[in-house]
N, C-alpha and C positions, 0 to 999 in steps of 0.2 A: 352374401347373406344366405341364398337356398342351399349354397354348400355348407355353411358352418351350420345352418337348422337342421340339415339330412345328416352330419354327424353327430349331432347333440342329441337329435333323439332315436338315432342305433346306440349311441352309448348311453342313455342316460336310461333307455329301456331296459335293454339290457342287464345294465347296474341292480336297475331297481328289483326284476325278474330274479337275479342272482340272490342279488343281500335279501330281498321277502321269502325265495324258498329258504335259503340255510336258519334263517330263523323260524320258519313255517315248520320246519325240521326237526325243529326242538324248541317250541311254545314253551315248555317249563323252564327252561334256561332260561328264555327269552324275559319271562316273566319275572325270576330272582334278579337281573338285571334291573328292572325295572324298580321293584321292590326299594332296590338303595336310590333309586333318583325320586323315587317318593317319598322316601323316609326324612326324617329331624332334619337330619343333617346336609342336605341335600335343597330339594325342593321343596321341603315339607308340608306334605300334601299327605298325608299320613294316612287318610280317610278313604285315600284309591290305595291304599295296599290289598286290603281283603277282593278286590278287582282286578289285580295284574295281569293274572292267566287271562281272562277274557278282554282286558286291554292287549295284553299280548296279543291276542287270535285276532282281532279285529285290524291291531296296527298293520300287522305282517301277509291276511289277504289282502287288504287294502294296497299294499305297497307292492304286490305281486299284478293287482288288477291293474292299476296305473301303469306297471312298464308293458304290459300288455295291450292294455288300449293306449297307448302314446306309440306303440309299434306297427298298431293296425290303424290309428287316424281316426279312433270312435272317441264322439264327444270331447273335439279336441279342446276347447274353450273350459270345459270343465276339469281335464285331465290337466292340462297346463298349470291350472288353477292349484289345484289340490298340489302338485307338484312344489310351484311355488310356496305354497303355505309351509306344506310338510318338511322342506328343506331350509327355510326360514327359521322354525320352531328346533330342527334339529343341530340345525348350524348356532343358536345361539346356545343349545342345550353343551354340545362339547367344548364351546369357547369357555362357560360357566364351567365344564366339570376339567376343563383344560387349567386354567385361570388359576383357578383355589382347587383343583387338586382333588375333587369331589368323589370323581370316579374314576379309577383304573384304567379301566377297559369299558368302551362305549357299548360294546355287544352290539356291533354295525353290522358284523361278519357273524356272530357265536361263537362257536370255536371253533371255528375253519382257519379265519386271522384274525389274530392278536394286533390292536393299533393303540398305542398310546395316545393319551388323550390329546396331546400335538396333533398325531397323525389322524386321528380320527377329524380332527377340526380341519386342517388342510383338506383333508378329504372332501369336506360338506362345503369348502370354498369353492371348491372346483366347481362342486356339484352345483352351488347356486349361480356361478357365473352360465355353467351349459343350459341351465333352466331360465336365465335372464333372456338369454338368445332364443329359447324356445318360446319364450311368452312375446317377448316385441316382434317374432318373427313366425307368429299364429299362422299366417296368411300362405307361409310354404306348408304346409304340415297338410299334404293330402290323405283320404284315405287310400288304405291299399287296396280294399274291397267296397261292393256295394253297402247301403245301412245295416243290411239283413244279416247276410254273412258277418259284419265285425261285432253286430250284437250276440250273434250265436258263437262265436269265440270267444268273447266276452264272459258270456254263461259259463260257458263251458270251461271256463278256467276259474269260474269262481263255483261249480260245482269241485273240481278237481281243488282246491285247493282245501275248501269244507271237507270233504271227504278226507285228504290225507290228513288235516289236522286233526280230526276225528280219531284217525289212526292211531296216532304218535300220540295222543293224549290217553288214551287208552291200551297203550303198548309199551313201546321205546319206540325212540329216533330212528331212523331208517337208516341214517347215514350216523356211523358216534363217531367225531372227532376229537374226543377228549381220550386222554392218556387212560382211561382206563376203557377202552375199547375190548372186546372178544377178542384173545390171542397177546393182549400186553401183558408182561410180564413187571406188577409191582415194584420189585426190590431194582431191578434195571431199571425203569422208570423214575426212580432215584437219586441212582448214578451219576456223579460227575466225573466226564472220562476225562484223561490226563490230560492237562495241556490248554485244559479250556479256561477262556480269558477269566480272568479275578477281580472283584470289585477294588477301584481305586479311589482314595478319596485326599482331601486336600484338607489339612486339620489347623487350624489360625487361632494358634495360639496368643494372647492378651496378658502382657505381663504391666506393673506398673513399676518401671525401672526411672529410678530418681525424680519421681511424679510427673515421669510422661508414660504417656500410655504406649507400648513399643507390640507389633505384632510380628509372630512369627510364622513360617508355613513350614511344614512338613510332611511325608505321607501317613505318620501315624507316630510316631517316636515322639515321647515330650523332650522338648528341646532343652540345652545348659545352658540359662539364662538366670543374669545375678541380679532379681528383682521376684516382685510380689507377685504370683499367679492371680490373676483375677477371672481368664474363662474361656472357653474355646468352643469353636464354634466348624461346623465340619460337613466339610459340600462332596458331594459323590460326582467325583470326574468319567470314571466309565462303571456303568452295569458290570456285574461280573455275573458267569454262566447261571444260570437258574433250572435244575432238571423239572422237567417234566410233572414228575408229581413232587412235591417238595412240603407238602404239610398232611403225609399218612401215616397217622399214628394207632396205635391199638392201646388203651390205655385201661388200665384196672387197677384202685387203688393207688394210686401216682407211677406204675411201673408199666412200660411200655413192653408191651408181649409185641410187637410187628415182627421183630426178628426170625422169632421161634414160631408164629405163627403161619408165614410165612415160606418156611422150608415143610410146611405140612403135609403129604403128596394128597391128603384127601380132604377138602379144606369147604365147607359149605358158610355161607357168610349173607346173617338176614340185614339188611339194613333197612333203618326207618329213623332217618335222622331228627323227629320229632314228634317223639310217641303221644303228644297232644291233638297233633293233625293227622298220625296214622289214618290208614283206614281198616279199622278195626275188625270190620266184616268177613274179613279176609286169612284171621287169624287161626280158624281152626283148618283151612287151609295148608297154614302155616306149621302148625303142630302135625298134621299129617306127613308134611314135606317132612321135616325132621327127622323124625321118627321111622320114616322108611330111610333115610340118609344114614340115619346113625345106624341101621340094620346091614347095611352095606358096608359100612365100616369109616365111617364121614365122621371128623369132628364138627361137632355144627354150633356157631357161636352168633351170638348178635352182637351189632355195632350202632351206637345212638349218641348224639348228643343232648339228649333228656339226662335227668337227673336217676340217680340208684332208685329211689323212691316209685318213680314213675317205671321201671323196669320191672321193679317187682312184683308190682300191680298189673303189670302185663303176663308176667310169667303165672302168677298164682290165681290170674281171670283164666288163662286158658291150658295151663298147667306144661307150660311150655316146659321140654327138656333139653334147657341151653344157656348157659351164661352172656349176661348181655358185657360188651367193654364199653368204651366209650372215647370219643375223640371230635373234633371239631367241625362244626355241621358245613359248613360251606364244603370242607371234604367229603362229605356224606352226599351233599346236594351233587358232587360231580360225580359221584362214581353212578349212583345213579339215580335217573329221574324217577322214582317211582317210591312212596312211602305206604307201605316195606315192600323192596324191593330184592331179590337173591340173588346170590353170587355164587358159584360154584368156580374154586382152583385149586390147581396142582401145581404145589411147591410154590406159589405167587403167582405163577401164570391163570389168565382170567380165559376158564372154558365155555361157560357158561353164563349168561345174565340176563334175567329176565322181571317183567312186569308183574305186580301180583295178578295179573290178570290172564298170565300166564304158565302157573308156579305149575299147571298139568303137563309142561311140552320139559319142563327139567328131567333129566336121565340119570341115572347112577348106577355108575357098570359093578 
């Protein structure tokens, strides 16, 4: 039993240390995650949405302190505790978004890993078996140091941890694991190279031949059967390849500019995927940025999933010189965290991307 306690909590510390920074990382991811397990459809708990960023920040120290004082031996009764609780509540959360298909992707990892909601649940199996062993088996769990010293590591990781969130709330991510990182190239990001596996699916087809009901399979082909089609019904036997970025579009009046956008070599790109929570402060900012951009010789466009209406009223409050497009916010929310946020590329390639809180550290040669 003091073996399997001494391995449960190096790995279950660790774990926790890992998964609390990468979402410590990127709070606002953290937080649109959370968003859909709050939402109708979901949990419906509709009433902590306008809360998520600061449920976010709160979840993600919390879960970085824990593997920390489960590592050092402080407050083991409490730490065990809260461990318990936390993986209980999470373990039933992905069985629920596993089950019925709620949510995608758990955002256990952000976008470091991607686990379907299977593997996110296997995950949080493990995880409460290693925590069951850690709570019946309280009595191994020495600390590593005196009270003093694991109080002051303590501190001192929940000062460091406030600080960098501080950061990253008021910047960008320190670390972008999302496809549209500094130096990725949009249109490759795309890309499906040759060869990569294809979705397959299994199509059951339902005919009513001499009033029995007779089914067929196939991989897609409606079959030659001498009877009444009544209905079919079609299960996906394998995933087929999924690029990287797969919902970037630029859209104006129903005609998708990505292409020709694109291959721009000087390409400035504001986005604020929802010009009602913009932060508006920040706009003549923004008119300034432009405006030396397009002096330099920048196309400079904006990207929103607001409505024309709401653009224009943006454009004609700060008399902005740039046409807004438009395309789907969850693609707005990944490229980047920060509403309005800027993008400078050449030819697709992403040079530049920064916070408005940033838009003075932009360059244009």
């Amino acid at each position: 039993m003091k073996y399997l306690v001494g391995f449960s909590r190096i790995f279950v510390g660790i774990l926790f240390i890992i998964s609390g920074f990468i979402k410590l990382n990127d709070p606002v991811g953290f937080s649109f995650k959370l968003e859909e397990y709050f939402s109708e459809a979901v949990l419906n708990i509709p009433f902590l949405v306008p809360f998520a960023l600061w449920v976010s920040l709160g979840v993600v120290i919390f879960e970085v302190l824990l593997g920390v004082m489960l590592l050092v031996g402080y407050r083991v009764k409490f730490t065990v505790w809260n461990l318990l609780l936390m993986i209980v509540f999470f373990t039933f959360l992905t069985f629920y978004s596993a089950y019925f298909n709620k949510v995608t992707d758990c955002g256990c990892f952000g976008d470091a890993v991607k686990l379907t909601p299977w593997e996110s649940f296997t995950k949080d199996l493990v995880l409460l078996i290693l925590i069951l062993i850690l709570f019946f088996g309280q009595k191994y769990i020495q600390p590593l140091f005196r009270s003093y010293p694991n109080r002051v590591i303590t501190a001192v990781a929940l000062v460091l941890c406030v600080g960098y969130g501080y950061y990253v709330l008021n910047h960008l991510p320190g670390i972008d694991f999302r496809p549209y990182k500094i130096g990725a190239n949009i249109e490759a990001g795309m890309t499906v190279p040759e060869g990569a596996p294809e979705a397959q699916f299994d199509y059951a087809w339902k005919f009513n031949v001499n009033g029995e009901e007779q089914i067929v399979h196939t991989p897609g082909d409606y079959p030659t059967v001498d009877g009444e089609f009544i209905g079919v019904e079609t299960t996906e036997l394998q995933a087929g390849y999924e690029p990287p970025i797969h919902d970037f579009t630029v859209e104006q009046n129903g005609e998708d500019f990505a292409s020709s956008l694109l291959q721009e070599p000087k390409l400035v790109m504001v986005v604020a995927y929802d010009l009602r929570k913009t932060n508006t402060d920040f706009y003549v900012e923004v008119k300034q940025m432009a405006d030396a951009a397009i002096k330099k010789g920048y196309k400079v466009i904006a990207m929103s999933a607001s409505n024309a209406e709401q653009a224009k009223a943006i454009i004609d409050t700060y008399n902005l010189n740039l046409e807004f497009y438009y395309t789907d916010e969850t693609a707005l929310k990944t490229i980047i965290r920060s509403n309005p946020g800027v993008l400078v590329l050449e030819k697709g390639t992403i040079q530049q991307k920064v916070h408005y809180n940033d838009l003075d550290n932009l360059l244009f040669d």
